[in-house]
N, C-alpha and C positions, 0 to 999 in steps of 0.2 A: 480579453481576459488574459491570452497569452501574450506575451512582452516582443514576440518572435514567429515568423512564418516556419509551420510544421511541414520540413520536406516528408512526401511520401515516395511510396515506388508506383510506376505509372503501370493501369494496367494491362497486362497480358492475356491472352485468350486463351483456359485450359484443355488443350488436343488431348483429351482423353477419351478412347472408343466407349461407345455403349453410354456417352453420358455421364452423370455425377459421379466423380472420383469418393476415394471413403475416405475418410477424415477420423483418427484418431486422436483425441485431445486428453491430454494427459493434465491434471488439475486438480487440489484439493474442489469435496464438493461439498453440497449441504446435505445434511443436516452440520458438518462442522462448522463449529464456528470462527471462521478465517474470512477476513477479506477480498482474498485470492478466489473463493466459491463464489461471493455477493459479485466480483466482477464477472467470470466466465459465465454465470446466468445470464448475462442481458446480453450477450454476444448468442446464447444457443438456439435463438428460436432463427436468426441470420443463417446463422452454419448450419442448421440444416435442412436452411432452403436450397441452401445451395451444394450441399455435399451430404454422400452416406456416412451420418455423423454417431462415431461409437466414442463415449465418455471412458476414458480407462480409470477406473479408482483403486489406490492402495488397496491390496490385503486386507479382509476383514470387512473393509468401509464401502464393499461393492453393495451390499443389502438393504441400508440405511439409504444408499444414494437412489438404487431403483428404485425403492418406494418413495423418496420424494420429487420423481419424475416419473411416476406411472403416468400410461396413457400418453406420453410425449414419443415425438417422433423419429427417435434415436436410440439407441443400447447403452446399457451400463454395465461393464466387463471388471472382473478383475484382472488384475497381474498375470494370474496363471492363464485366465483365456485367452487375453492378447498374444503370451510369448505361444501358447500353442496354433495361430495364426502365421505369427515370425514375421512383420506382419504380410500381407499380399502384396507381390510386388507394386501394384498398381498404386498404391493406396500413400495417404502424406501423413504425417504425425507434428502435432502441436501441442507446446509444453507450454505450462500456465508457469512462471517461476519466480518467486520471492524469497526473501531473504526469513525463512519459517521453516521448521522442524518437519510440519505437515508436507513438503516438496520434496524432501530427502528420497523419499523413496524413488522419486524420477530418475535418478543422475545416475545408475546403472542401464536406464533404456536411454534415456536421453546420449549415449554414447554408441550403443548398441544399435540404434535406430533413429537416428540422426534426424531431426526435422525443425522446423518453423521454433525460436523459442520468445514468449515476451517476457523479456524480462524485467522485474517491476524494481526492482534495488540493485543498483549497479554495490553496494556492499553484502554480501553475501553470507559472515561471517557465523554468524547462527548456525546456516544451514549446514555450514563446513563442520563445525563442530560438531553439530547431530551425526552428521557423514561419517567422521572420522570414528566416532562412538558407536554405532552402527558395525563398523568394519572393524572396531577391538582394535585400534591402532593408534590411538592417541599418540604415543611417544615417535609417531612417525614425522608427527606433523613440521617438526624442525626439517629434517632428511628431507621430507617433499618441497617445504621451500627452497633450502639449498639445489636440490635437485634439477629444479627448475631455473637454475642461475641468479635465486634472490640470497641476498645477504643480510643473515640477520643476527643484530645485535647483541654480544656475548649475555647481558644483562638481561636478556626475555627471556633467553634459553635455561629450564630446569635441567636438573643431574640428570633425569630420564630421556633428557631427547624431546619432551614436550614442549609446546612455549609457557611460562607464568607468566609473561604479562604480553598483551599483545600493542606492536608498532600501531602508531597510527596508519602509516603504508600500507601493511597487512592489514587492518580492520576498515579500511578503504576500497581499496584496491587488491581485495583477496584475492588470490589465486583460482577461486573457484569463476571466475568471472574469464579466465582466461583459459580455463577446461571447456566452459561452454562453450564460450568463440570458437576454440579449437573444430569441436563435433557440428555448430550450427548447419543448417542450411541456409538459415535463415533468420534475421535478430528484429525485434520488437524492443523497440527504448523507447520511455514515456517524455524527456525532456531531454533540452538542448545541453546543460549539466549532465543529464547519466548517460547520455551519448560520448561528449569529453570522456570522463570518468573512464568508462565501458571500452575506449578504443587506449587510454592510458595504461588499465590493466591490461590489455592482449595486445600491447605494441608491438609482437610479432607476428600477429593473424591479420592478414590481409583483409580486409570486409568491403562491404557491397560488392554489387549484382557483378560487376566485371571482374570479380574474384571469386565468386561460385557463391557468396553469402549474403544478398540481397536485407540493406539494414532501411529500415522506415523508424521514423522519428514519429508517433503516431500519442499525443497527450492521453491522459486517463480520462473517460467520461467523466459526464456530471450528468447526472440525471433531474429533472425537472419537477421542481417543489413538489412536494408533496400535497395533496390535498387537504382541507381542513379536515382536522381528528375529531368524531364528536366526542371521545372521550378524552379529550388534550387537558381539561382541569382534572379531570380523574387523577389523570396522569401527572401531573405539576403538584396536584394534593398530596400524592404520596410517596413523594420525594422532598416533601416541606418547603414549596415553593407557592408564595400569595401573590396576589396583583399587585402589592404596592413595592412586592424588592424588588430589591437591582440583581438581577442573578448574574452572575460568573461563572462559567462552563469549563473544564476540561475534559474534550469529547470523544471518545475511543477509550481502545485498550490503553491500560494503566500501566506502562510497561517502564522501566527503569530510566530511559531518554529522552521524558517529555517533561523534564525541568520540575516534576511533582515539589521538589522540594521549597525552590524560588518561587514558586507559584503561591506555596504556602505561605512564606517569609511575607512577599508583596502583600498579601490577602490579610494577614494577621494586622500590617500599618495602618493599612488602610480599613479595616472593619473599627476604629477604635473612633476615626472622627465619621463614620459613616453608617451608621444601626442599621440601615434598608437592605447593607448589602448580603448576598449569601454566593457562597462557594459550594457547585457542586460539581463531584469529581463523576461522568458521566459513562460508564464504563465498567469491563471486570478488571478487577485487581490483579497484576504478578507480582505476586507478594515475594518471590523470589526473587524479584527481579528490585524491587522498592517496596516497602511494606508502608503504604500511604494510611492505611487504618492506624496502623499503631504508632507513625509520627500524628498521627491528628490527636488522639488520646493523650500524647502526652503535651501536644502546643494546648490541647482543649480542657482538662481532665473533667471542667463540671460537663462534657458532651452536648456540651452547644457551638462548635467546632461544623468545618464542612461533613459533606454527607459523601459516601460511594454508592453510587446505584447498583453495583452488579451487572452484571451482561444484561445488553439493551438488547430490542431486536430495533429493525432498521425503523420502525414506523414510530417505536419511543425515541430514539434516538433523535430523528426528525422534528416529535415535538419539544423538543432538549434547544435544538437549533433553532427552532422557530421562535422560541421564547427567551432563551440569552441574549442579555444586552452587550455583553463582551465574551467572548470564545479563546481561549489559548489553543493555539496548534502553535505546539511547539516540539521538538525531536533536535537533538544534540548527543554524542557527537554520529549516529546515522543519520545520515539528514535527509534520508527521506524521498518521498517525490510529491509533485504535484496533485495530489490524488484524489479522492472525492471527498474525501473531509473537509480540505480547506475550502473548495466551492462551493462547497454543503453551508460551511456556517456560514457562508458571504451571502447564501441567497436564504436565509434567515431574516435581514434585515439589520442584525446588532454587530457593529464593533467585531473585529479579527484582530490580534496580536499573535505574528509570526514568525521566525528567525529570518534573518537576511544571507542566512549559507544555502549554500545547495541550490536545487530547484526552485527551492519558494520565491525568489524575486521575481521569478517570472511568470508569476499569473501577479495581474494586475488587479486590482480595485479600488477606490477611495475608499472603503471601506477598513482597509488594513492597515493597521499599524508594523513596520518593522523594530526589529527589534537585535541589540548585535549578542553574542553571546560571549561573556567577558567577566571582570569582577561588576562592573555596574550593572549587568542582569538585573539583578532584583530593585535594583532605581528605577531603571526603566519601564521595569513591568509595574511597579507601586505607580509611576506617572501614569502611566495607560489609563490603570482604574482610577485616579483622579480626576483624568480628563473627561474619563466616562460622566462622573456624577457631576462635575461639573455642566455637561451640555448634553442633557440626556433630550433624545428625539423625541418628537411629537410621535403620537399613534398616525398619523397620517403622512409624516416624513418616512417612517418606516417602511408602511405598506408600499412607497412610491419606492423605496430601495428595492424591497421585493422584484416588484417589476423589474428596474430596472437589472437586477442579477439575472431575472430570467434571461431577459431577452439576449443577454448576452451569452447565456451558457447554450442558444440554441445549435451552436457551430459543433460541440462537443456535447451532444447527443450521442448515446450509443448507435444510433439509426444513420447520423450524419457520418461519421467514423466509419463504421464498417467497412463501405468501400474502399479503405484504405489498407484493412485487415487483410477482406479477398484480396487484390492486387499482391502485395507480399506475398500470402500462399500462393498464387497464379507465380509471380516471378520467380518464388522458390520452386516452384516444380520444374518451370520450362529452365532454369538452370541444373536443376539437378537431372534432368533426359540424359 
């Protein structure tokens, strides 16, 4: 699936008296609904087997997360219980970190208290902004990149000292990517792309284990089909999806960079020699970010136009992917990573169309389509769906794709992974002694 041998760090044995060291892990949790929570779950029942595992959650959000971990075998702290810890010497700290609002609050301990960080978007850009907003200093943000030896553009910079528009360098290779490095002990990259990227922005920071900062190359799970839903036509009914269409998926958050608009253009050519087909946008809307309802209304106005679902949970979601015969993952210009999404729709069975920047070339399948991102974008994506109704799979060709998705994601299992997790914490300790 991956294109590439994933180096890890080998592991180390952790000399800690008395047994199980305690394990702080810093990470949006659930009940939010963030990505960054769906993945530190499958990691928590591992960590604390193996370590005294206390969850730290933002301010406010400690109450909601204990109770969706009552009875499990770890703590839910907040902010203020951890710093009145400081924390014990003994003890290691892991920072869950993506490019989301919901992480801001980290980068004051994460500096503070320096430990393990995985970091899931080597562009960070979001979270900078929240940051910066946070600390009342927006019109800093020009002076902190100068500060830092970058040179930026007389044309970005507003009369306040703020940026108006941001470089593509900076919206890449933010700065905030090279704060982290700075403090790590220890770094977590999902691909052989955000590793580049990652060592591009801190090309003053020395990394791995023989510079005190121990880096593993470690992919994002994929976790293993889901079982059949017995309410999956419930489910398909009430999104306006029959047995005989060709559905079309764009799955996740609806966020400003997943091409919503080309997606539409392509959708509209092709639904004109095609009746079967339906568009559904599978996800919550950032209407601030692309307001996808109210371009639909007005490419559609009698409202026979695609649908938005609203925030899925992971088990509609699943039936979403099981049931599209073509999936859009698409992200431009963050590009992203490898992450469970695109897996997710591959071992559905239907059709993938994906970009060819960033991480994505490097998970494999015959199942995907690439796609470059350019002015012919929307050619391309209208051929995709052509191609689809043109040779659409047998129900018995699918199922055999199934399988064979499975079998291949068994390598990137949260269970097969792990030991790659411990080893990193183990090498980030015995370097930090």
């Amino acid at each position: 699936m991956l294109s590439y041998a994933d180096p890890g760090v080998r592991p180390v044995p952790a000399m800690v008296a008395g047994g199980r060291r305690r394990l702080y892990v810093f990470s949006p949790l659930p009940p939010q609904r963030n990505g960054l929570a769906d993945y530190i779950v499958e990691y928590l029942p591992m960590l604390a087997e193996d370590f005294d595992l206390c969850l730290v959650a933002e301010g406010g959000r400690s109450g909601a997360a204990a109770a969706q971990f009552s009875g499990s075998p770890f703590q839910v702290l907040d902010e203020a219980a951890f710093l009145s810890r400081q924390p014990e010497r003994d003890a290691q700290v892991l920072y869950n970190v993506g490019n989301n609002g919901d992480c801001a609050y980290m980068l004051d301990h994460l500096h503070r208290f320096p430990g393990v960080v995985v970091v899931h978007d080597v562009s960070l850009f979001y979270m900078h902004q929240v940051a910066l907003q946070m600390e009342r200093s927006n019109g800093m943000f020009n002076h902190w990149v100068r500060d830092t030896g970058y040179e930026v553009p007389a044309d970005f910079v507003a009369r306040d000292g703020s940026l108006g528009r941001t470089p593509g360098l900076l919206y890449q290779e933010c700065l905030m990517v090279r704060r982290i490095a700075e403090s790590a002990r220890g770094l977590m990259l999902h691909s052989r792309y955000a590793e580049s990227r990652f060592r591009g922005g801190a090309f003053d920071i020395p990394l791995g284990a023989e510079n005190g900062r121990p880096l593993a190359r470690i992919p994002h799970f994929v976790l293993p089909p889901a079982p059949p839903a017995w309410d999956a036509y419930q489910v398909l009914q009430r999104f306006g999806i029959d047995t005989n269409d060709i559905l079309l998926l764009v799955p996740g958050f609806l966020t400003g960079n997943k091409m919503l608009y080309e997606v539409l253009v392509a959708y509209s050519r092709a639904c004109a020699s095609h009746p079967r087909l339906k568009l559904l946008f599978g996800g919550e809307e950032r209407a601030d970010e692309y307001a996808v309802s109210e371009r639909i209304r007005q490419l559609w106005p009698d409202g026979d136009g695609p649908k938005v679902t609203g925030y899925l949970d992971a088990r509609e979601l699943d039936i979403l992917l099981g049931r599209a015969d073509l999936s859009f993952v698409l992200r431009y210009p963050t590009y992203g990573e490898t992450s469970g999404i695109l897996p997710r729709a591959v071992m559905g069975g239907g059709r993938v169309v994906t970009v060819d920047i960033g991480s994505y070339p490097e998970f494999e399948s015959p199942l995907i389509d690439h796609v470059s991102i350019g002015a012919g974008l929307v050619d391309q994506l209208h051929a995709s769906i052509e191609s689809l109704c043109a040779s659409m799979p047998k129900a018995a060709d699918r199922a055999a794709r199934r399988l064979v998705e499975a079998q291949r994601a068994e390598s990137l299992s949260p269970r097969a992974l792990y030991p790659r997790i411990r080893a990193l914490l183990d090498a980030a300790w015995e370097t930090s002694r």
